[in-house]
LOVOMI-272652 format. One record per residue (C-alpha): x, y negated, z negated; residue number from 1. Coordinates in steps of 0.1 Angstrom, whole numbers, plus 5000, padded with zeros to 4 digits. Example, Ala and Ser with C-alpha at 12.3 -4.5 7.8 and 13.67 -1.06 7.14 Angstrom:
BEGIN
 east north   up resi
 5123  5045 4922    1
 5137  5011 4929    2
END
This chain:
BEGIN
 east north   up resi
 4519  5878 8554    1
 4528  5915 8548    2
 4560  5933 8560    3
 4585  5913 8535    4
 4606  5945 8534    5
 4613  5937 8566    6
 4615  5901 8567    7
 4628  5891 8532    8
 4598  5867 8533    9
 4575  5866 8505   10
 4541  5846 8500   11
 4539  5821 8477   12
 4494  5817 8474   13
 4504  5792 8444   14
 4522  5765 8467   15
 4494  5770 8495   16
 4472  5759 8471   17
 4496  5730 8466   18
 4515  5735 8437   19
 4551  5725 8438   20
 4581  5747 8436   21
 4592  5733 8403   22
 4557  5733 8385   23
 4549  5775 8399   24
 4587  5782 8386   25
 4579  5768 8350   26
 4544  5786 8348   27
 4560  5816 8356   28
 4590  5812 8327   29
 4566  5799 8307   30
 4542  5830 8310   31
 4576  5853 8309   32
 4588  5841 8275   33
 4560  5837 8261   34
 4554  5877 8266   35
 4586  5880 8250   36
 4599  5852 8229   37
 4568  5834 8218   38
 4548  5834 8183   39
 4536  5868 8166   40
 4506  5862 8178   41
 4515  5859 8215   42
 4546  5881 8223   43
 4540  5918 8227   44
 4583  5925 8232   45
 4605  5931 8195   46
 4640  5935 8193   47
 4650  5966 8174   48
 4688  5964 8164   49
 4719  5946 8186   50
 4716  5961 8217   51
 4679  5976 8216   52
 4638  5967 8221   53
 4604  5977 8231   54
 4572  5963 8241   55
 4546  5969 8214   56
 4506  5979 8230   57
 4490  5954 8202   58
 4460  5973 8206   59
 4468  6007 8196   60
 4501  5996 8176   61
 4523  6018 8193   62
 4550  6016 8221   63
 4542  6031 8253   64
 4557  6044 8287   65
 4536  6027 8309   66
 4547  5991 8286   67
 4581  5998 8286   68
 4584  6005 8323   69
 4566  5973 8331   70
 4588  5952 8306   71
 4618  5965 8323   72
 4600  5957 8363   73
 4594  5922 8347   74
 4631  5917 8333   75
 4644  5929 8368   76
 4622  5904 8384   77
 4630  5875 8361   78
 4672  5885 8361   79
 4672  5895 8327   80
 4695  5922 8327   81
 4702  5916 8285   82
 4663  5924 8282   83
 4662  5952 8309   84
 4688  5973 8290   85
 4675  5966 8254   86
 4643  5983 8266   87
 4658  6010 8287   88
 4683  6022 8256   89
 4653  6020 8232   90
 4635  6040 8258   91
 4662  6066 8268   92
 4668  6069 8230   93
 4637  6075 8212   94
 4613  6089 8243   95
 4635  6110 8263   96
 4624  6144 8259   97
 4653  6164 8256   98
 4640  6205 8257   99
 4610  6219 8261  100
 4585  6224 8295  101
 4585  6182 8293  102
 4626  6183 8296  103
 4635  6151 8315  104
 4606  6135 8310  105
 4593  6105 8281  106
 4569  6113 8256  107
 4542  6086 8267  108
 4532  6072 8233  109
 4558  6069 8200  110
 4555  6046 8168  111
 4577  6012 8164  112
 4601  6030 8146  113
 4608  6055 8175  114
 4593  6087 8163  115
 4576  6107 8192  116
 4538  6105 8190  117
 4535  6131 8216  118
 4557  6150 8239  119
 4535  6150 8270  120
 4539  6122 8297  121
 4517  6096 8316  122
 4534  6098 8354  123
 4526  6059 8360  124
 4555  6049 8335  125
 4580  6075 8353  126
 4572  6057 8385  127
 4578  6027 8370  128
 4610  6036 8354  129
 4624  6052 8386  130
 4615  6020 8404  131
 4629  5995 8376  132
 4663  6016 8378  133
 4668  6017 8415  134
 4663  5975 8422  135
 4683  5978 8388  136
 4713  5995 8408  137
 4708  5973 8435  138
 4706  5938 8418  139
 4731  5943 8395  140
 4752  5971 8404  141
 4757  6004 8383  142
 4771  6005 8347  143
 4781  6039 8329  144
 4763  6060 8308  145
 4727  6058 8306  146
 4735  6021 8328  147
 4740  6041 8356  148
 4707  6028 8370  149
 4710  6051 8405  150
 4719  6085 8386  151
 4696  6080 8359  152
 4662  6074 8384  153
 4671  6102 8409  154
 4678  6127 8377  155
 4642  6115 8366  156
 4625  6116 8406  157
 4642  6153 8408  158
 4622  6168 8375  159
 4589  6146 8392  160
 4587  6167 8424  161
 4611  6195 8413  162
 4601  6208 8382  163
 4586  6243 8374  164
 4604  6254 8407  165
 4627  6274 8375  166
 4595  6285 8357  167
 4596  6258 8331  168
 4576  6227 8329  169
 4552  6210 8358  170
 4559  6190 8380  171
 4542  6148 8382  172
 4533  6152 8422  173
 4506  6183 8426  174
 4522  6212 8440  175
 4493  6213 8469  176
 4479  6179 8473  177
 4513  6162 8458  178
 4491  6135 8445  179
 4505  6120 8412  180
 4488  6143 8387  181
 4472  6123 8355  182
 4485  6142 8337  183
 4519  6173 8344  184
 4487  6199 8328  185
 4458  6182 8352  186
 4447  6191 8381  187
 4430  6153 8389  188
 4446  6122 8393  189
 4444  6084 8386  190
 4436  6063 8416  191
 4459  6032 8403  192
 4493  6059 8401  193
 4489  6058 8438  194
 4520  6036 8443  195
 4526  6040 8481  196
 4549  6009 8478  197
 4568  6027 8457  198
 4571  6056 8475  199
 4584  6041 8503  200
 4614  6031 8486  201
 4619  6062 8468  202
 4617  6076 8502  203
 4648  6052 8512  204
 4671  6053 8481  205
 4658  6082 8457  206
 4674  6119 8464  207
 4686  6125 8502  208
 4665  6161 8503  209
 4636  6148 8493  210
 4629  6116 8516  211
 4602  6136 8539  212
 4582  6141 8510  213
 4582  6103 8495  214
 4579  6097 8534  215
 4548  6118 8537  216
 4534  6111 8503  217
 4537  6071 8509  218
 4511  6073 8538  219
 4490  6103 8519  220
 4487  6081 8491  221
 4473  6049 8512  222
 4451  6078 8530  223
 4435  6089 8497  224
 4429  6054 8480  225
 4403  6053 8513  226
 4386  6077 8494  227
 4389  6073 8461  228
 4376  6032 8469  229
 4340  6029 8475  230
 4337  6014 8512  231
 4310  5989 8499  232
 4329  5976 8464  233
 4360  5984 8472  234
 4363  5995 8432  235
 4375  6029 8420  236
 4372  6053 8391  237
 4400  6055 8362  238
 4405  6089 8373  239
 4392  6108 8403  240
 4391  6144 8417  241
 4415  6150 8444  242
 4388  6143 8474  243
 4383  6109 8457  244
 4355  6113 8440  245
 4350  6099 8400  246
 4368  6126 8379  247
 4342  6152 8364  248
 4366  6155 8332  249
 4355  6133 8303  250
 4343  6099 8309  251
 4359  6081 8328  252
 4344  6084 8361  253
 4337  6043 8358  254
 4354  6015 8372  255
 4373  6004 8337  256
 4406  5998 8327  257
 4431  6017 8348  258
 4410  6010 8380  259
 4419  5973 8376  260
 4453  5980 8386  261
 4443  5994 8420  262
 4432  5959 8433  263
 4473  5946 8426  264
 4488  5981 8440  265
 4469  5979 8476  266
 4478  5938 8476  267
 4516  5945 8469  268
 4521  5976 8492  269
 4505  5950 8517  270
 4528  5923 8507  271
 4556  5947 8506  272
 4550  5967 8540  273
 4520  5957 8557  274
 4512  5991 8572  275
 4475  5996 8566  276
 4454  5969 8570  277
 4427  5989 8554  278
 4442  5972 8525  279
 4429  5937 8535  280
 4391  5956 8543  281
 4391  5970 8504  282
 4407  5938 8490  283
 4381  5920 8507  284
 4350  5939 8495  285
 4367  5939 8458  286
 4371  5902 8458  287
 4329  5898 8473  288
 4320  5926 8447  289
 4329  5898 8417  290
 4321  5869 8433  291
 4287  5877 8445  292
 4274  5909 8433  293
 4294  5906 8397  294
 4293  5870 8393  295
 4282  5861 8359  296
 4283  5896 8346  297
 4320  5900 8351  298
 4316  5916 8314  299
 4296  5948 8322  300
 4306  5983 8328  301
 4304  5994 8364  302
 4298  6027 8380  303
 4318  6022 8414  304
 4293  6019 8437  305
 4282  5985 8419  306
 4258  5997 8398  307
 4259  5986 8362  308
 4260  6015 8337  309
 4228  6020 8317  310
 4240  6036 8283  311
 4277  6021 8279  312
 4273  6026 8244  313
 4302  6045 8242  314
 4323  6024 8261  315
 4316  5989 8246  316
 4338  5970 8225  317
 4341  5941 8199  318
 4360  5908 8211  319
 4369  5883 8187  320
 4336  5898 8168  321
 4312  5898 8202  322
 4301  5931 8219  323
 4317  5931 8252  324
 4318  5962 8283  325
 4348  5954 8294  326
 4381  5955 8276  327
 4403  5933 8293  328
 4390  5908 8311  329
 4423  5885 8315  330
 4438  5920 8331  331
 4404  5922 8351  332
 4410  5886 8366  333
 4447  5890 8373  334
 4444  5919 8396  335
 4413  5907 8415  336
 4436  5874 8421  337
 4465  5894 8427  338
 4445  5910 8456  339
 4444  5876 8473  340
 4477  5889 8487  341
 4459  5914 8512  342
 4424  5900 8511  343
 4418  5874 8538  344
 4380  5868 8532  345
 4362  5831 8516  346
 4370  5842 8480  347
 4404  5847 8486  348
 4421  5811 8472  349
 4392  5806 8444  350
 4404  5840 8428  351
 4438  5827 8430  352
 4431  5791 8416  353
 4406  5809 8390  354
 4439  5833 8376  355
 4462  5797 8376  356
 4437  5781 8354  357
 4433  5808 8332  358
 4458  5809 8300  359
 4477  5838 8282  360
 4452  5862 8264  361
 4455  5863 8227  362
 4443  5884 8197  363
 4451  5920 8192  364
 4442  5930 8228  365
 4467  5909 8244  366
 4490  5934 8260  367
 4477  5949 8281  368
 4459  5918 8296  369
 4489  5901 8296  370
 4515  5923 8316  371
 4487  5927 8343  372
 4486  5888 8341  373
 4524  5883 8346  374
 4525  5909 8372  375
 4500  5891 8390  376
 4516  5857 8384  377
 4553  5872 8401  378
 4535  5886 8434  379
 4512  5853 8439  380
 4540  5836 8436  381
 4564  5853 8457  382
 4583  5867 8427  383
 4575  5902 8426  384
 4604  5916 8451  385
 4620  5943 8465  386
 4658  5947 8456  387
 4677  5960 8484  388
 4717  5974 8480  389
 4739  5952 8481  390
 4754  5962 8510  391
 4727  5949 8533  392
 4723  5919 8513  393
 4695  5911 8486  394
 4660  5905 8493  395
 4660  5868 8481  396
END
């Protein structure tokens, strides 16, 4: 469909497949609480006092940026406001970096108990945050203090493009390309922070002066995922050089974890804005990659043109006690099905149907997985909105 920004109209791939309303709105709850209500072994969100909580990566046993700015996107989408807050106090609390070059930004990783584990920052969670806060203002309307959704994400947006222009710190958007860095101390990037869908909004509602630039960058961004995507695969590296190519630093040059996401931010900007239908071309050739070319080695590591890699040694994992390439293959799934919302090719429904009779991940690896899986199960569903002032009216 495309253009819901515009239309307050939101596709729903569940009911064309010919589920009702009622059973898509309990799989969705269902999937939502059990994220963060259910069992020890299934929830990844903890409470942490009266009025505090965080989202725990069960992998790594830590609490991390990029998990709490999902786990507040997915309370704002599910009108949780209790939960929302809970995670944004933990957050502002414990991984606000109050002085140094990093002043204004969140340490990306701390322990459960809030300590810092580091003081640098992973740019996809501020994006997420400043996001979460600005529907946050819109849904609900600004509270005081740290509440004050609005102030709080264009105080965080002006350090992102605006800092070092004092002589202290870096700013998240490269100073030449403005690409979202990897990393404030990198000079690559990571093809699935290109949020263009985000952007645009920031672009709308984030700090008056710097609208051009969000502007710009929004239709940059779609411009370099062309390049960064391989025009056969569609797939992308986790990080890449700032022509597009795989990043020459380290190794992660494949088509692994972070790259999943890509697949759900082209679908959603689609969903959300329909302005490059590019988008449907790559979702396409993403969805044909893993049902043709992939099929029945799903599990293997890929180098992005298609080919699998020939030493992964160093990349493969155990699952439940069985060597495996790929880490999460529940998060693999859900994005490829999340595409379905730009792709318009034969595959387009099976990927869809495939994610709706897939469960939940469990076991220690379940976080990750699972917040990609939720994600995806909002946006096939028509969930997974845009929050406009209330002064025009919510996008309902």
């Amino acid at each position: 469909m495309g253009n819901a920004f515009y239309t307050g109209e939101y596709t729903n791939l569940f009911a064309q497949l010919g589920y009702s309303s009622q059973e898509i709105q309990n799989r969705v709850e269902e999937c939502f609480n059990t994220i963060f209500f259910g069992s020890e072994e299934e929830r990844i969100f903890h409470e942490a006092g009266d009025d505090m909580g965080y989202l725990m990566d069960t992998g790594n046993l830590d609490v991390r940026t990029e998990g709490q700015s999902y786990g507040m996107m997915m309370a704002l989408q599910m009108n949780r406001k209790d939960i929302f807050d809970r995670i944004w106090k933990w957050t502002r609390t414990h991984m606000y970096i109050k002085s140094g070059p990093n002043k204004g930004y969140f340490g990306w990783s701390a322990q459960l108990d809030g300590t810092l584990n580091s003081n640098g920052s992973a740019p996809d969670g501020e994006e997420y945050f400043a996001m979460a806060l600005l529907f946050a203002a819109n849904r609900w309307g600004d509270g005081e203090g740290i509440f004050e959704y609005s102030r709080e994400a264009k105080a965080l947006l002006h350090e992102m493009v605006h800092k070092g222009e004092d002589g202290s710190g870096q700013p998240m958007f490269d100073p030449k390309y403005h690409y979202i860095r990897f990393t404030t101390d990198t000079n690559f990037t990571d093809p699935s922070y290109h949020l263009p869908h985000f952007y645009e909004l920031f672009a709308r509602w984030g700090n008056p002066q710097d609208a051009d630039f969000f502007s710009t960058l929004a239709a940059k961004s779609r411009d370099y995922l062309k390049a960064a995507c391989h025009p056969v695969t569609g797939l992308a590296a986790e990080y890449a050089e700032y022509d597009g190519t795989p990043c020459k630093h380290g190794n992660h040059h494949h088509f692994y974890s972070d790259s999943y996401r890509v697949a759900a931010n082209l679908a959603l900007d689609y969903e959300w804005f329909g302005a490059d239908e590019w988008e449907t071309i790559c979702a396409d050739n993403i969805q044909r990659f893993f049902a043709q070319t992939a099929k029945g080695k799903e599990e293997l590591i890929y180098n992005i043109d298609g080919t699998p890699v020939v030493n992964p040694e160093e990349l493969v994992h155990e699952i439940d006690g069985t060597p495996v390439g790929v880490l999460h293959p529940v998060g693999l799934l859900a994005t490829n099905a999340q595409a379905s919302l730009a792709a318009k090719a034969a595959y387009r429904m099976e990927f869809v149907r495939k994610l709706w009779d897939t469960p939940l991940r469990t076991g220690n690896r379940r976080y990750y997985d699972n917040c990609l899986y939720l994600f995806a199960m909002l946006a096939l569903s028509g969930n997974y909105r845009i929050w406009l002032p209330k002064t025009k009216g919510a996008s309902e």
